[in-house]
SEMAR-223636 format. One line per 2 residues: number of its first residue (from 1); their letters; for each residue y, x, z of C-alpha. Coordinates in steps of 0.02 Angstrom, whole numbers, plus 50000, padded with zeros to 5 digits. Last residue first. Layout:
BEGIN
NUM> a> Y,X,Z  ...
REM end
This chain:
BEGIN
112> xx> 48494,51322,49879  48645,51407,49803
110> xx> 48653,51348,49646  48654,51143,49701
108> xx> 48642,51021,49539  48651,50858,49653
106> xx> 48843,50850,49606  48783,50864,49413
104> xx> 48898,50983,49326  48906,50990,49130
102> xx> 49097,50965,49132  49170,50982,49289
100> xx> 49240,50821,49366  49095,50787,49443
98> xx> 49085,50954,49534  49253,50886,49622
96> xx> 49185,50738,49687  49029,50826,49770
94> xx> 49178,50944,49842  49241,50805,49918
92> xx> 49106,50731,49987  49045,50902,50070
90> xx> 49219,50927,50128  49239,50756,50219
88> xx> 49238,50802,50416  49316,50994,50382
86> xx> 49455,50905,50279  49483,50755,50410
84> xx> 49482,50900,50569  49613,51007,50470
82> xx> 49729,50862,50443  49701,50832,50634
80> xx> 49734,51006,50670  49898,51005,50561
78> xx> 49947,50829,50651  49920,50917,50820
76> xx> 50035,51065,50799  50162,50973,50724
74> xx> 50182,50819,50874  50174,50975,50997
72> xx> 50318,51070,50899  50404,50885,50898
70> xx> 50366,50891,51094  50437,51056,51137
68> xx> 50591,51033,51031  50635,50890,51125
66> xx> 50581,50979,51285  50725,51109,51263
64> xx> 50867,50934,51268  50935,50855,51113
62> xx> 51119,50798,51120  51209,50678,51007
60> xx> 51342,50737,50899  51260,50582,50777
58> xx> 51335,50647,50578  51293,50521,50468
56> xx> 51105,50468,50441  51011,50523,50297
54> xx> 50816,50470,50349  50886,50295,50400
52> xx> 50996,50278,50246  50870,50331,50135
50> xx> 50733,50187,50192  50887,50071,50189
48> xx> 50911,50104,50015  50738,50124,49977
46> xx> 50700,49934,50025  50854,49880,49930
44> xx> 50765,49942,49790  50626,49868,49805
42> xx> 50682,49711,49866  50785,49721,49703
40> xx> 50641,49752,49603  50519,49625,49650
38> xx> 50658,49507,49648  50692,49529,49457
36> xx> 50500,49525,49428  50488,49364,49516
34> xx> 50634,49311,49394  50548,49368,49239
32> xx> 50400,49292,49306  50508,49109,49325
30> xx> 50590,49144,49161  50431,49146,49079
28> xx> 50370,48972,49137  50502,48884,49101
26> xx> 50453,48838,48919  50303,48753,48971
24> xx> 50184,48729,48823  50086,48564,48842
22> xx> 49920,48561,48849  49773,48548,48740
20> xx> 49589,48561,48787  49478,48718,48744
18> xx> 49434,48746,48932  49525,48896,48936
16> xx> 49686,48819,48873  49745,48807,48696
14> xx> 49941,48771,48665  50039,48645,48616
12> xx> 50225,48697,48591  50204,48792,48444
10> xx> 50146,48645,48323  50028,48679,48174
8> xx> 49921,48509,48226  50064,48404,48224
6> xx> 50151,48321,48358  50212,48151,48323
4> xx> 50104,48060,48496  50000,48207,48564
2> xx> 49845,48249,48469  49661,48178,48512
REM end
């Protein structure tokens, strides 16, 4: 029934799911806290090194014309392909956006 000298009012039992008793771990919390504490850093020390490679130091290295040709190249095609995504998924989208305009049904369609 009870564990051997603990009473009924105890703090360190505690109710699981299935309604029977077990013990209360007092570890337990630190071990989050601590997953949270790593979480953090790695998350953190993943934005350090994200800055550091998008703020480098000074490189006096040497770009050549068809550098600039090929980013202008890399531009001009991720605009059309943005473009492309919008033109393939505006009916959905605008469906989503008469839904969030109160008294709008997306089947209600005023031009039609």
């Amino acid at each position: 029934m009870h564990s051997a000298g603990r009473s009924r009012g105890d703090p360190c039992l505690r109710r699981g799911r299935a309604g029977a008793r077990r013990t209360h771990h007092p570890g337990r919390g630190t071990r989050r806290r601590g997953r949270r504490l790593f979480a953090r850093a790695a998350g953190l020390l993943a934005a350090a090194a994200a800055l550091q490679c998008l703020l480098p130091p000074k490189a006096h290295a040497y770009l050549d014309p068809g550098t600039g040709s090929y980013m202008f190249q890399v531009a001009i095609g991720a605009l059309l392909a943005g473009l492309f995504t919008l033109k393939a998924s505006w009916r959905r989208l605008v469906g989503f956006l008469k839904t969030l305009l109160p008294g709008r049904r997306p089947d209600d369609h005023p031009d039609r």
